[in-house]
C-alpha positions as CSV (number, residue, x, y, z in Angstrom):
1,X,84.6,90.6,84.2
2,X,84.3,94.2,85.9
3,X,81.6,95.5,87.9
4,X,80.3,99.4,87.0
5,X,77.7,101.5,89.0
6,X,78.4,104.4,86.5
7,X,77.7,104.5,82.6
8,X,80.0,106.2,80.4
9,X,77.7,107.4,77.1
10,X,79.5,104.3,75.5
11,X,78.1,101.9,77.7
12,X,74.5,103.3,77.5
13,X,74.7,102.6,73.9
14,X,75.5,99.1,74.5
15,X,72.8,98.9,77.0
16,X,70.6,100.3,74.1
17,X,72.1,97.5,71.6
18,X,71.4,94.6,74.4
19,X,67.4,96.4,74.8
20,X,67.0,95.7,71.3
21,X,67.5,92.2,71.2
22,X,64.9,91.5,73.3
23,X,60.9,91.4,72.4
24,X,59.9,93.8,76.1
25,X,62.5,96.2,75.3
26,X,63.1,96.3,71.5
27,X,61.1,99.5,71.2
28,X,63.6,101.6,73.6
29,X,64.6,104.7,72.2
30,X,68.4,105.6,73.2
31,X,66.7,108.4,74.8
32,X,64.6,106.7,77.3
33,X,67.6,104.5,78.2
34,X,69.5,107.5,79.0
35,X,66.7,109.0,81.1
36,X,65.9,105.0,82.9
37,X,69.9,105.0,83.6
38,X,69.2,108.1,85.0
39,X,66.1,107.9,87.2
40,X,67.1,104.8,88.6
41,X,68.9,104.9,91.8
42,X,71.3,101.7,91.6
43,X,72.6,100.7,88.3
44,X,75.1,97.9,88.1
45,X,76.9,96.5,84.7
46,X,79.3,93.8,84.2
47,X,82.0,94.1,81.5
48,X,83.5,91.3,79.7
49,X,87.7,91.3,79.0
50,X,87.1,93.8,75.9
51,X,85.5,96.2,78.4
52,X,82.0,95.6,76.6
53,X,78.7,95.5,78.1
54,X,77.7,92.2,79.0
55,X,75.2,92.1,81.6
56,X,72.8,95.0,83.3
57,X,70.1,95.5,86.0
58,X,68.9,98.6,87.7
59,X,66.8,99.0,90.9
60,X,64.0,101.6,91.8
61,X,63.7,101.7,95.9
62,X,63.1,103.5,98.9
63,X,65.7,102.1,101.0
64,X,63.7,100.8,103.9
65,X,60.3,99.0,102.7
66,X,61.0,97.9,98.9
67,X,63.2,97.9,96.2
68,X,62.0,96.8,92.8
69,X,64.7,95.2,90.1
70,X,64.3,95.9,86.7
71,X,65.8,95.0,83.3
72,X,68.1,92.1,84.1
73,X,69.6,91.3,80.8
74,X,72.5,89.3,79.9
75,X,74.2,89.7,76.3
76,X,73.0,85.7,74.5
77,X,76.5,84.9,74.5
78,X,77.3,85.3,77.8
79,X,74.0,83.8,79.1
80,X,74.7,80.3,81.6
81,X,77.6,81.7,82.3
82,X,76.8,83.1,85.8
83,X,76.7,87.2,84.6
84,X,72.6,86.8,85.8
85,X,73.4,85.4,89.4
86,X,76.7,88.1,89.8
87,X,74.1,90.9,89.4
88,X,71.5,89.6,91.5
89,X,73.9,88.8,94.1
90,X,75.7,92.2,93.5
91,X,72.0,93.9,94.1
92,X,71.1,91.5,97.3
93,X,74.5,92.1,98.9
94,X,74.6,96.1,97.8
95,X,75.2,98.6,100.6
96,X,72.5,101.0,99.9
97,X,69.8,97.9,100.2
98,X,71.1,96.2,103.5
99,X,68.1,97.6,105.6
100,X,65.4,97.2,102.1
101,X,62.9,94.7,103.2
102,X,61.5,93.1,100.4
103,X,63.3,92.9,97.0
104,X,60.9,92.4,94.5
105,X,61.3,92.2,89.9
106,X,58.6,90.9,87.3
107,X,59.4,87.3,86.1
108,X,59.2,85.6,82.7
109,X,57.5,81.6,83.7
110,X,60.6,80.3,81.8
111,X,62.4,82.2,84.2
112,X,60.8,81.6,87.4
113,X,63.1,78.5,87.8
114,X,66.5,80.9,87.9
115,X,65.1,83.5,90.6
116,X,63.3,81.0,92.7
117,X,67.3,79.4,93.7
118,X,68.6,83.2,94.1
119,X,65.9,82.8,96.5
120,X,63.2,85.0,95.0
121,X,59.6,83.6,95.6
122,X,56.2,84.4,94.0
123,X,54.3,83.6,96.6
124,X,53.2,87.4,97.7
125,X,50.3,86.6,99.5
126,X,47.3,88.1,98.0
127,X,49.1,90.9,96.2
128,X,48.0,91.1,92.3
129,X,50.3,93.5,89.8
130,X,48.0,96.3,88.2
131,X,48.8,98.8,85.4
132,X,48.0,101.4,83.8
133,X,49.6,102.5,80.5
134,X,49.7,105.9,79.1
């Protein structure tokens, strides 16, 4: 496996490939993965021997008080294979975070099991998620 922090137009495309296979990104235009590559300031990808995207997550942060992971996907063929840990390790041990106080990412239930032994917790006090969508 190899590590990237930069995306060759290639690799977005795969990124856009691994978006739509999954029901909260499937209606991703290339376009908007371009421009969430871009707006994002840590992106990290793992490549499998043939140099293919297999795993992705990107993080939106401040550098002192929060920094929020998004879009942790792993390719279904490489899933429980440990490409989900490597990238949240590779985000919790990354340079730019070390003084981030509070890493924080939305969590499927079936998925709260995986985070919670990376550590991750969802006990946030009396904090509640709002939205709204344009």
């Amino acid at each position: 496996m190899e590590v990237i922090y930069q995306f060759k137009p290639k690799q977005i495309e795969e990124l856009h490939h691994l978006y739509q296979s999954e029901w909260w990104s499937k209606g991703r235009s290339l376009e908007e993965t371009h421009r969430c590559i871009h707006g994002s300031q840590i992106c990290i990808g793992i490549l499998d021997k043939a140099e293919t995207l297999v795993g992705f997550a990107r993080v939106i942060t401040d550098f002192t008080f929060k920094a929020f992971i998004f879009d942790v996907i792993v390719a279904k063929d490489h899933r429980a294979s440990g490409v989900g840990k490597t990238l949240l390790d590779l985000i919790r041990s990354h340079q730019d975070l070390k003084y981030v106080q509070h890493l924080e990412l939305y969590c499927l239930p079936e998925l709260e099991a995986f985070y919670e032994k990376l550590g991750f917790s969802s006990k946030v006090g009396r904090v509640k998620l709002m939205r709204i969508t344009r």
